[in-house]
Backbone bond lengths (Angstrom), bond angles and torsions (degrees), N, CA, C in turn:
res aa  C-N    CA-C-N  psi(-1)  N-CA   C-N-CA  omega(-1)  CA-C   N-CA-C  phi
1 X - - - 1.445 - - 1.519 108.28 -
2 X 1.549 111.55 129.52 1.361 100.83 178.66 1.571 124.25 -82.85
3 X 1.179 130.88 150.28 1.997 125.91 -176.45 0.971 90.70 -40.08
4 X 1.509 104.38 141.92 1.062 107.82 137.33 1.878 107.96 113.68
5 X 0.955 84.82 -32.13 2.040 109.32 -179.01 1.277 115.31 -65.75
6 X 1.500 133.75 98.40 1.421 104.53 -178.59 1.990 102.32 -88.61
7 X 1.457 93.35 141.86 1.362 114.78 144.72 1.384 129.82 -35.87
8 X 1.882 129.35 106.73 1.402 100.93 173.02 1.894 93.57 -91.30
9 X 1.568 104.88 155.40 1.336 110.83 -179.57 1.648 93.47 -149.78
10 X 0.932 92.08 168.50 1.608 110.69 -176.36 1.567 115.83 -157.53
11 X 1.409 111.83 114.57 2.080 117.98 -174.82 1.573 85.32 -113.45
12 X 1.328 106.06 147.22 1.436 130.12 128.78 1.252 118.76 -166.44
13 X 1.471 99.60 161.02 1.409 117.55 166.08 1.490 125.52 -51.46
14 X 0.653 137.96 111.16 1.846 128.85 154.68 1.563 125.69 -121.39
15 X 1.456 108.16 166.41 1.649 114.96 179.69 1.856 100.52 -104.18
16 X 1.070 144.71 152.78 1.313 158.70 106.27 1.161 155.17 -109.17
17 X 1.632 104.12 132.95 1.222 105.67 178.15 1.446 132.39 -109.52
18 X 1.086 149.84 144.55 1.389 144.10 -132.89 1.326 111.64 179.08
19 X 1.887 114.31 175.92 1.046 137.79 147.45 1.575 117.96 -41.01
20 X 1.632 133.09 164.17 1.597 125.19 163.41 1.867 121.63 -46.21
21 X 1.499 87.78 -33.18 1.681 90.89 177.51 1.693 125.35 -87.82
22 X 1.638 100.50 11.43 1.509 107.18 -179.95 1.788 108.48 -26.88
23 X 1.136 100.03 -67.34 1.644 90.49 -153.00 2.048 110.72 -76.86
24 X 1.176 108.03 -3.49 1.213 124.55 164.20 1.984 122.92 -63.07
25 X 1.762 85.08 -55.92 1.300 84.07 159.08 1.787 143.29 -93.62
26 X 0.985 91.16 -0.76 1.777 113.51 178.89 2.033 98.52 -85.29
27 X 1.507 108.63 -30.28 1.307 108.53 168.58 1.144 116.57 -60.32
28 X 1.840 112.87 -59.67 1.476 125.89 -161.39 1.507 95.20 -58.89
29 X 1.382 123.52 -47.21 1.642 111.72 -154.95 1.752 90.57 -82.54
30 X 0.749 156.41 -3.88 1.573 160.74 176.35 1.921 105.68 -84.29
31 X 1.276 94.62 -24.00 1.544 90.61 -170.00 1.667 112.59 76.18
32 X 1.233 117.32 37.51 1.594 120.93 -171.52 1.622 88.13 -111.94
33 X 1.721 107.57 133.96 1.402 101.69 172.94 1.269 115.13 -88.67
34 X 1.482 138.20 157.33 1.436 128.13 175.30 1.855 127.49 -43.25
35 X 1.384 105.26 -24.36 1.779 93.99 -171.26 1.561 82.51 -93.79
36 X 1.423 148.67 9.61 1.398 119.20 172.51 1.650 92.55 -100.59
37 X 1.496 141.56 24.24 1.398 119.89 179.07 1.893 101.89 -136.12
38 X 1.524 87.66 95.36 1.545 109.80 -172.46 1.592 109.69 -93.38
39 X 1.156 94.66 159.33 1.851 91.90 166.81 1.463 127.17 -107.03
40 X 1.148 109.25 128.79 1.543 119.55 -166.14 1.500 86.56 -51.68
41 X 1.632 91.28 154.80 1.561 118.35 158.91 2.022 99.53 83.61
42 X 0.863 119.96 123.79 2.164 135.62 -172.25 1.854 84.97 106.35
43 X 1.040 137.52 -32.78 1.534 114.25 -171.54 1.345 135.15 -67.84
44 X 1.964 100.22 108.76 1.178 82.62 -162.62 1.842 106.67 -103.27
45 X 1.042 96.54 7.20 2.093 100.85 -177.64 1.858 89.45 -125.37
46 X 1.562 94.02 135.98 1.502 111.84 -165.46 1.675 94.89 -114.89
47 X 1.511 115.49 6.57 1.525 113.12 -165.62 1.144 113.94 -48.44
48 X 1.565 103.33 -48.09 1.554 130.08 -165.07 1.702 95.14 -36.74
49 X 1.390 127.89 -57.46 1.245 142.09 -155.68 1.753 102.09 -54.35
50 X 1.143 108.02 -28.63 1.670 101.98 -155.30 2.277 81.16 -78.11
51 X 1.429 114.51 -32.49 1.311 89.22 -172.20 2.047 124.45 -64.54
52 X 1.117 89.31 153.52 2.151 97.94 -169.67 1.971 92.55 -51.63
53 X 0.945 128.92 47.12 1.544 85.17 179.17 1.673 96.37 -150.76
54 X 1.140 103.87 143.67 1.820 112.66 -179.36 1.160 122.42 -21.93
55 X 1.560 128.01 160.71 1.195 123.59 171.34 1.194 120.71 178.67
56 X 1.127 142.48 174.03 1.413 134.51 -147.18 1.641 122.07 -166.67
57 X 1.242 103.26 98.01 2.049 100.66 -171.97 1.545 91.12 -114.74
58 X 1.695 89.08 130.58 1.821 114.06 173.48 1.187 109.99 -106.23
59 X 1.354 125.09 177.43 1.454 130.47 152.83 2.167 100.08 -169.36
60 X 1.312 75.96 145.16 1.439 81.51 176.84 1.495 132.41 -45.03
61 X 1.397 132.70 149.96 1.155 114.26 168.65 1.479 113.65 -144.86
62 X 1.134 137.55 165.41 1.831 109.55 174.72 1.599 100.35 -112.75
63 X 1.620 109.33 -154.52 1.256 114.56 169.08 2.163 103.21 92.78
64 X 1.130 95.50 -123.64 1.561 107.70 176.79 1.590 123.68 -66.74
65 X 1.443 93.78 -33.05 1.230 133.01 -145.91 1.190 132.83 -119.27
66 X 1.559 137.96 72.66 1.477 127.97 -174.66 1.456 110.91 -50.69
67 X 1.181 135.85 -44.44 1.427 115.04 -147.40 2.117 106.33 -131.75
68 X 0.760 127.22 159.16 1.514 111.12 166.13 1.830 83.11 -140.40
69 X 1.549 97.04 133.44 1.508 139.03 -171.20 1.280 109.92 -103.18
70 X 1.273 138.87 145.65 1.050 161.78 142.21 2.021 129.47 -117.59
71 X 1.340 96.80 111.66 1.937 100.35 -141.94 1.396 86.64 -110.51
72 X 0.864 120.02 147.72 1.388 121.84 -177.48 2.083 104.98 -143.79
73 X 1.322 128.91 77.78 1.719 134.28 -165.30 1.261 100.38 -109.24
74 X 1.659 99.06 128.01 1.704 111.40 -172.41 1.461 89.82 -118.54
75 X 0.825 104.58 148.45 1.740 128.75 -160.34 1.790 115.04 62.87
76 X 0.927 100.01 54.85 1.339 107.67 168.37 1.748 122.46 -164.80
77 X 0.811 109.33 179.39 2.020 109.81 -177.02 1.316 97.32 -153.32
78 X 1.988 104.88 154.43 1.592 104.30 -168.26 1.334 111.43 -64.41
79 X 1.487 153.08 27.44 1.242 133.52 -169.15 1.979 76.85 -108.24
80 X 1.024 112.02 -67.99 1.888 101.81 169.90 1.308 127.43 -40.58
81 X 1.098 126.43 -9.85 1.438 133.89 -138.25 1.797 84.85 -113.84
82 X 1.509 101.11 -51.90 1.530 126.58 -170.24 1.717 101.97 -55.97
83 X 1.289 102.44 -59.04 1.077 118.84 -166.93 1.793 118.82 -66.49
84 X 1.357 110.12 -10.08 1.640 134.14 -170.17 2.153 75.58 -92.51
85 X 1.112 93.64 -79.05 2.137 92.18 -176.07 1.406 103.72 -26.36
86 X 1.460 129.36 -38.51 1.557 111.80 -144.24 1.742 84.80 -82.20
87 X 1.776 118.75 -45.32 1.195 123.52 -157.38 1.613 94.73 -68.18
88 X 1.479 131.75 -39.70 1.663 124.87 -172.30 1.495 109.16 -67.92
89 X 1.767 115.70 -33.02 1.168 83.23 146.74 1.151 168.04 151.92
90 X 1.861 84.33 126.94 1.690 96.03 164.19 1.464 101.79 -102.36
91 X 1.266 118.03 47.54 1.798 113.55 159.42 1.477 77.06 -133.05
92 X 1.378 129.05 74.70 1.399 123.95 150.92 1.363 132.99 71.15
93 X 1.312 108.28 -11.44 1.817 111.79 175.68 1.484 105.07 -76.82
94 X 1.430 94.61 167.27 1.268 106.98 162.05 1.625 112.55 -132.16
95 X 1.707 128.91 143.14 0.994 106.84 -135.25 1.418 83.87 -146.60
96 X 1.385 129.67 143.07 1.322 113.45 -177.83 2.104 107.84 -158.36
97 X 1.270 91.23 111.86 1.863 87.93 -173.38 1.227 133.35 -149.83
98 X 1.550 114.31 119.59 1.259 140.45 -143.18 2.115 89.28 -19.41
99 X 1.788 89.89 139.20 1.895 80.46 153.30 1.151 120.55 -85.57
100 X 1.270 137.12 153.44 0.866 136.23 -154.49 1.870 117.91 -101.43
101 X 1.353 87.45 -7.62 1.681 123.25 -137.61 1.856 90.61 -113.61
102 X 1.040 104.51 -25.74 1.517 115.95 170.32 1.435 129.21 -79.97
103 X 1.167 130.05 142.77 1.285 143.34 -178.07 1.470 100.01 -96.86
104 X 1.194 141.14 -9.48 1.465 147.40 160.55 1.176 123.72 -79.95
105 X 0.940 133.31 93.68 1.591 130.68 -170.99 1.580 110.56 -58.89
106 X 1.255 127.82 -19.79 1.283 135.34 157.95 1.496 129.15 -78.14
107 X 1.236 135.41 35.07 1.407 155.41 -164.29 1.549 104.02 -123.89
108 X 0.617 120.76 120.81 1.601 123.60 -177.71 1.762 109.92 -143.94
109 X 1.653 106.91 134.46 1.426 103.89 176.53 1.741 102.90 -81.16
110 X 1.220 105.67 165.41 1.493 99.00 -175.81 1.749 109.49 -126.02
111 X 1.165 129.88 136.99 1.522 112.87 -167.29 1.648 88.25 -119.42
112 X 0.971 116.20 109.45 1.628 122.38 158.61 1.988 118.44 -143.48
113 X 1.555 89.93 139.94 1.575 88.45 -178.99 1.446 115.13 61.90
114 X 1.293 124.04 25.03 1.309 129.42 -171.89 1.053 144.04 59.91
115 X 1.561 105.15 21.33 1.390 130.55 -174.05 1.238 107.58 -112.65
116 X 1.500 130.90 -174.04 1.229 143.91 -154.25 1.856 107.78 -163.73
117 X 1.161 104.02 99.73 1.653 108.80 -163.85 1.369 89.10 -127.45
118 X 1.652 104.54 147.80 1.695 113.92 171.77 1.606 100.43 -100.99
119 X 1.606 112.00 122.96 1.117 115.56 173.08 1.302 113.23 -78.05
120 X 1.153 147.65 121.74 1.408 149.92 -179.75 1.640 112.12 -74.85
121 X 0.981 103.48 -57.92 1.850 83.21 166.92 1.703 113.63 -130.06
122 X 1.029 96.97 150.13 1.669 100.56 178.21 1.759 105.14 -121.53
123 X 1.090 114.88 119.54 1.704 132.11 -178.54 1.738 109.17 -90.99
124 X 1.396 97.31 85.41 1.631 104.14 172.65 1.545 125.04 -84.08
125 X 0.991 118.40 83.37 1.844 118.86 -166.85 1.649 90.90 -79.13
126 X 1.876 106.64 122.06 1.390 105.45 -163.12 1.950 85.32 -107.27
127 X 1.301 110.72 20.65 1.782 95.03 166.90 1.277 105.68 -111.20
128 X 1.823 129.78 -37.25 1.374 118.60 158.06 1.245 139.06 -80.39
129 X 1.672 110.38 18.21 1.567 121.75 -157.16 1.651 111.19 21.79
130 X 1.159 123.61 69.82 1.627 152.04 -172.73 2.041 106.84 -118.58
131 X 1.388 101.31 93.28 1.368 97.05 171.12 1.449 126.10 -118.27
132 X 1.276 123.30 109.81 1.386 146.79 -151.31 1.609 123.80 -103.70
133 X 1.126 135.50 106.69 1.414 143.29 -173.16 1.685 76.13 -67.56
134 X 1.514 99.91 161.31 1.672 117.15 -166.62 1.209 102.27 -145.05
135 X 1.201 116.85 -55.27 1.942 127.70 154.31 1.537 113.47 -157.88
136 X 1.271 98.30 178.82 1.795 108.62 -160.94 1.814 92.36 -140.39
137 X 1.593 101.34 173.18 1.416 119.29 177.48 1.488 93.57 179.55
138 X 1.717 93.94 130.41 2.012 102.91 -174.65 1.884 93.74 -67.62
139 X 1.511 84.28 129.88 1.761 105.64 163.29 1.594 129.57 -51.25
C-alpha cells in the first residue's frame, strides 16, 4: 500500500442462520477465501490479522442462530457490504447485524427473504450461547 492511501474496510459483527454450508457460502459471496475463515477460540498467533486482506472468525451458537460471525472486508464499505446480506439472503440465510444507528445495543437489522427488518430485541443468553429474535418491525 502506498503512504498515504487510506484503506476502505468494513468489520462487523453478525448472527447466521442457514443451511450446513452457512459459513462457506456467506464466505464465497464476500469474496473471503477458505484459509482466512477460522474458528474463534485454539488461536494462538493473531499475526495473520496484521495482513490487508478479508477474513472471517465463527463460533457456534444455538437458538435462532447457528453461527455468530465476525467479518472483517477491505476494499469495500457497509453500503456493499449491506447489499452482499440482502443477496445471501435470498439464497437462504438468515442474517442479522447489530444497527448501527441505535443507541441499544440490542437492535439488530435482520436480512431474511430479501428483506431488511429491524429486530427490536435480540436475547443473547451468554451461559447457553442461545441467540433469540424477541420481536421485529419492517425497516
Amino acid at each position: 500500500m502506498s503512504p498515504g492511501k487510506e484503506v476502505r474496510r468494513v468489520s462487523r459483527s453478525l448472527y447466521v442462520a442457514g443451511p450446513g454450508d452457512a459459513i462457506a457460502v456467506l464466505a464465497g459471496e464476500l469474496g473471503i477465501r477458505p484459509e482466512r475463515c477460522l474458528a474463534r477460540g485454539g488461536l494462538n498467533d493473531w499475526d495473520w490479522l496484521a495482513i490487508e486482506e478479508s477474513y472471517l472468525l465463527f463460533c457456534p451458537v444455538g437458538g435462532d442462530f447457528r453461527f455468530a460471525v465476525d467479518v472483517d472486508l477491505f476494499g469495500a464499505d457497509w453500503p456493499q457490504l449491506e447489499a452482499r446480506l440482502t443477496a445471501l439472503s435470498r439464497q437462504g440465510l438468515v442474517l442479522a447485524v447489530p444497527d448501527e444507528e441505535s443507541a441499544n445495543p440490542f437492535y439488530f437489522l435482520l436480512y431474511e427473504n430479501g428483506e431488511k427488518r429491524s429486530v427490536v430485541v435480540m436475547d443473547e443468553d451468554d451461559e447457553t450461547d442461545n441467540v433469540r429474535v424477541v420481536g421485529s418491525s419492517r425497516a
